[in-house]
N, C-alpha and C positions, 0 to 999 in steps of 0.2 A: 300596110303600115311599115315604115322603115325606120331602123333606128340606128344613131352615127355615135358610136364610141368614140374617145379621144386618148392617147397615150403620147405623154412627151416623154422622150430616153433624152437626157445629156449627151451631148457629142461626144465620144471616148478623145482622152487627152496623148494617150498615147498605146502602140502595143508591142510590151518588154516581150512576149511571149509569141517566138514564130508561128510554131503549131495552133496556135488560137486564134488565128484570123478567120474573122467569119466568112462561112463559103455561103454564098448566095444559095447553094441548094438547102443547106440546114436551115438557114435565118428562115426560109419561106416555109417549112415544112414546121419548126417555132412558131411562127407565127398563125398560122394555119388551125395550130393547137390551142394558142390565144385565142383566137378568136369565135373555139368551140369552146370553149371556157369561160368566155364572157358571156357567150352566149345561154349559157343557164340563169342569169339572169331575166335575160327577157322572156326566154323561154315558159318559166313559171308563168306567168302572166295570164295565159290562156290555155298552156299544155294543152298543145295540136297533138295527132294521132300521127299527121305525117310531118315530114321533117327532109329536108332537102338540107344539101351541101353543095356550094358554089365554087368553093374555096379548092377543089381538088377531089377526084375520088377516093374515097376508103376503100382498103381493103376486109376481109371478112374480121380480119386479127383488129383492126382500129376501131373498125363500127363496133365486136363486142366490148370492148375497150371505154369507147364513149354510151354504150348502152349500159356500161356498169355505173360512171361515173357520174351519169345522168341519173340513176337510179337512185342507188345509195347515194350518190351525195345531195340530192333531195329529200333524201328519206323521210327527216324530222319536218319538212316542209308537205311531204305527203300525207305524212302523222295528224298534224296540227287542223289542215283543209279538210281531213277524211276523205283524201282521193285515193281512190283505187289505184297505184300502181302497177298492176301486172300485167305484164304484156303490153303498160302503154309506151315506151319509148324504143323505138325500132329505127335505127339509124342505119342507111341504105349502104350494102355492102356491094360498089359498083367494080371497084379496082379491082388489079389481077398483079398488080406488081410487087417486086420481088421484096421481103426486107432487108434492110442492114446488117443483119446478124442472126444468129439461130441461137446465139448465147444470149445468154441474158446480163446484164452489165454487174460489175460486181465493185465492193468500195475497195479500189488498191489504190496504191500509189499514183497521184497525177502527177506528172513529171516537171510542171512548170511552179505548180501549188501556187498559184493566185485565186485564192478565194472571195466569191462573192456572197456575203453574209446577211441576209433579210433582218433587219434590225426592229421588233418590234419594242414596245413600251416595258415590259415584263423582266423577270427573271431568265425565262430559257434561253432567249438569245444572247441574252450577256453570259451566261455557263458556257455554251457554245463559246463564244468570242476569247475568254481566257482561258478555254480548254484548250484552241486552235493556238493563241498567243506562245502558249508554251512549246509550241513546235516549232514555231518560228515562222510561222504562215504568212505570206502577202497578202493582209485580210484588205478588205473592203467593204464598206457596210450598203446596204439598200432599203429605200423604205419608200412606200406608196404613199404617197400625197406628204405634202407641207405639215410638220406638224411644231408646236413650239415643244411636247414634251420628248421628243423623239429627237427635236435639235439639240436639245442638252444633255441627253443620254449619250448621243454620237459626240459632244465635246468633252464629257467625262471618259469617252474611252480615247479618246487622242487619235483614232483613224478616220481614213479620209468618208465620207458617206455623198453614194452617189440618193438624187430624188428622182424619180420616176410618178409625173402624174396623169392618174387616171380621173375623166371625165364620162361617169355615167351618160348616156343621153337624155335630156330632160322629158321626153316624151313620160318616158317610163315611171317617173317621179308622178306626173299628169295624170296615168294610169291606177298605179295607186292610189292617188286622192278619190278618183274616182270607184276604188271599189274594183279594182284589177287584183287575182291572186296573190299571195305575197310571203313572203313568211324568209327559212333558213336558205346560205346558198353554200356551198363548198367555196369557202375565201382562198382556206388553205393551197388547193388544187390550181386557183389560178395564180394565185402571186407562185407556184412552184413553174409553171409555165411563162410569165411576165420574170422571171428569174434565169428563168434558160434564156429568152431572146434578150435580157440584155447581159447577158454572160458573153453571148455568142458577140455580139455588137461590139464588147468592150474587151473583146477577149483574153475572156476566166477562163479557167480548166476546171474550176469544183466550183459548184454548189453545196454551202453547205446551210440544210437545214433547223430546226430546233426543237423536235416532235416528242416528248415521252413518250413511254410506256403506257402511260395510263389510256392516252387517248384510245386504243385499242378497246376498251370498254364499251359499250350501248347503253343506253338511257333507257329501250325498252323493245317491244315486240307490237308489230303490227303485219297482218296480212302476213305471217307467217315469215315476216323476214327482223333482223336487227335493225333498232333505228338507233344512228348513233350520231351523236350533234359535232360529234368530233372526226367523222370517217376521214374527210380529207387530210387530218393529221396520222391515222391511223399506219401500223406496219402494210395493212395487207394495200391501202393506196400507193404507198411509201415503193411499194414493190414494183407494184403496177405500173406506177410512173416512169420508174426507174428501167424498165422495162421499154418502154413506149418513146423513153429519150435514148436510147440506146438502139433501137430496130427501124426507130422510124423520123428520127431528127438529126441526132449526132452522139457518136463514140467520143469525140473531142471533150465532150463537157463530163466531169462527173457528179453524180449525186450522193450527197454523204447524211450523214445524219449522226452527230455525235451521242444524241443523247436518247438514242431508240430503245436502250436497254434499262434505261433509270428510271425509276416512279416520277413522281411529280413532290413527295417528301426527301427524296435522297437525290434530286436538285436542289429543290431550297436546302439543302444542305450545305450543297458546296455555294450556291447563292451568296449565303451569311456571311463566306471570307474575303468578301468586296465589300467593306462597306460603306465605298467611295460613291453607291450607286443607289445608299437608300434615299434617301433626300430627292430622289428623282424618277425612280421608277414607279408601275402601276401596274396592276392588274383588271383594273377594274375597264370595263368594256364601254361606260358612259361615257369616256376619252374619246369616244373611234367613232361615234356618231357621225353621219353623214349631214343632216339636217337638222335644222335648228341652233341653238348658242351651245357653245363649248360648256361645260360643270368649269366651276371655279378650283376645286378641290381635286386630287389627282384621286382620290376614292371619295365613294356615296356614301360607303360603309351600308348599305342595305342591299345590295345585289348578292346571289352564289357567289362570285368570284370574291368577291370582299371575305364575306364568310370563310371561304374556301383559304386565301391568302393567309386571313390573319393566322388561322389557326396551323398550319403551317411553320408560319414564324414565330409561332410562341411556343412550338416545341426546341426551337434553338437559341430564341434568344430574350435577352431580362422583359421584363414589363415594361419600364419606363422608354426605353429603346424603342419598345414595340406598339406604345402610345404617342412616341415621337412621328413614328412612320406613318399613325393610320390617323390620328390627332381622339383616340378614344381609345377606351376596351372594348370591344365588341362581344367581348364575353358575357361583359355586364349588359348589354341592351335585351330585353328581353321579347324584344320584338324578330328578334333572331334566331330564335328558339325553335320554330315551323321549319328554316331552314336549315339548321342545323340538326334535324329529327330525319331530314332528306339526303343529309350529305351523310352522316350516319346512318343510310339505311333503314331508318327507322319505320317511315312510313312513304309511301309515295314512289315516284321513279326518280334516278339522278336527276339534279337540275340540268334543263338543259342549254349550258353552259360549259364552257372547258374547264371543268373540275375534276378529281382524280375519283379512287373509287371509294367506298364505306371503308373497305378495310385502310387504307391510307389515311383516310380521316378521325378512324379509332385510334391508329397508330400514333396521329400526330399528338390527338387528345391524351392518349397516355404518358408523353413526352411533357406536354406542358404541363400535366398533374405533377411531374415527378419536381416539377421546378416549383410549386407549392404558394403560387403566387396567386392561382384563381378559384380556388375553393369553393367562394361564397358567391359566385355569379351564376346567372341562368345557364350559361352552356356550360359551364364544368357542374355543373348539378345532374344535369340532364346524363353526361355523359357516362357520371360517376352512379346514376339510378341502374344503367345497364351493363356497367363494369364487371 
């Protein structure tokens, strides 16, 4: 069974920056990386025991590299199916060639600073974007697939935004239906690879990404390892990456990550001082669907990430503001009550969604108490029982 991926990059318009012309050996060795990265995708599908590479050989440093990535960043897909993971993914270490470097890449100074900026729907990336602004950065925004909320995010920030789109193969969609394995994929990990090759393409010098702290977190413990729904935003990927474009693709590009040291509440912090951006952002993940009709509404108001959002927002800002943004209280809905017993630790594992951790979500709820506005709703009762 074969299956044909599709990626269109925009033609680069120009390149101000000499040193970042793409050298045909990096793009291919980028690319090479894409295409082990997309390929988790299909992979789930049947999770073979063997595993071949066509694309170039590994060496022993890449194969355990892609034996982690494929592991952990399965994990919550291993979770969910009850597959034994250990020992099943063995990625053939045939090379012998030398790497790029014995150091490992570090965030300094990139000398041309034309940044390329993954623009998702959210809060982080726009932190990121006026964090970078205030340096005075040649930003650039990128975002996978066509989206109408992500066009208007990119024309409230006034920079240019490149579209990059990706074209699952339909097989794979056919597989599913039929009852093919299925479940979480590291998203993160690829769009960080589909970000290198068209960095290198369009020639960027930084990458920069928009990962909390929090992500660093697990949801839970299976077969003896962390399952974490967020690994591919996590530091110790973040590293790893970082690592992997540096020894075995290119020094030219660098990878940054403004916000590796901030929670996901002391974001939405600095979030709150843009507030040219609430009217249009989301958090909620029913946006991002692949299949099916778009939600009319930029939040369900019933998913973690809703939950996780508002409450959040209502340690910074008034009520009515924060009913403008979600078109409700969600404090008051008491059907939200189960998840928010989850996000506070109360009972259960984290959802598994990109939400921050119990203590960030006490934290948040003790900020909105102080504001004295939700008293008598189901989540400030709840949180106020175990205060």
């Amino acid at each position: 069974m074969h299956f044909s991926e599709t990626i269109s990059i925009p033609t680069p318009q120009s390149q101000p920056c000499s040193q970042s012309q793409p050298q045909s050996s990096a793009l291919k060795h980028a690319l090479s990386a894409l295409h082990l990265f997309g390929g988790i995708s299909y992979y789930k599908t049947f999770c073979p025991k063997n595993i071949e590479v066509r694309t170039g050989a590994l060496t022993p440093a890449q194969a355990d590299f892609w034996n982690t990535v494929y592991t952990k960043g399965l994990g919550e897909f291993f979770y969910r199916n009850a597959i034994d993971h250990r020992g099943l993914i063995q990625f053939p270490a045939t090379g012998s060639g030398t790497v790029r470097t014995n150091r490992e890449e570090t965030e300094h100074e990139p000398t041309c600073k034309r940044v390329l900026l993954p623009l998702g729907g959210g809060k982080d990336s726009i932190v990121t974007l006026e964090m970078l602004r205030k340096s005075n950065a040649d930003i650039t925004l990128l975002r996978m697939n066509a989206h109408p909320l992500i066009t208007k995010m990119a024309e409230v920030t006034g920079l240019p935004l490149l579209t990059v789109e990706r074209r699952l193969a339909p097989e794979l969609f056919e597989l599913n239906a039929q009852g093919a394995l299925n479940g979480h994929v590291p998203i993160t990990g690829y769009l960080s690879a589909l970000t290198t090759v068209v960095a290198l393409i369009h020639g960027f010098d930084t990458i920069a990404m928009s990962n909390e702290k929090s992500a660093n977190e697990g949801n839970t413990e299976y077969l003896g390892t962390t399952v974490n729904h967020q690994w591919s935003k996590s530091e110790e990927f973040e590293r790893m990456f970082r690592s992997y474009l540096a020894q075995h693709i290119t020094q030219d590009v660098h990878f940054i990550n403004p916000l590796r040291t901030m929670t996901e509440l002391e974001i939405v912090g600095e979030f709150v001082q843009y507030p040219q951006y609430f009217a249009h952002f989301t958090s909620c993940n029913r946006n991002w669907k692949l299949l099916g009709n778009q939600p009319q509404e930029r939040w369900c108001r019933q998913c973690p990430k809703c939950a996780f959002a508002f409450v959040l927002l209502a340690a910074y800002l008034p009520q009515q503001q924060l009913e403008e943004i979600f078109g409700n209280n969600l404090f008051a809905d008491a059907s939200l009550v189960p998840l928010y017993r989850q996000l506070l630790g109360l009972e259960g594992c984290k959802p598994f969604e990109c939400v921050g951790t119990a203590e960030e979500t006490r934290e948040a709820f003790r900020l909105a108490h102080e504001r004295g506005k939700y008293e008598d709703t189901p989540a400030m009762q709840l949180y106020l029982s175990i205060k």
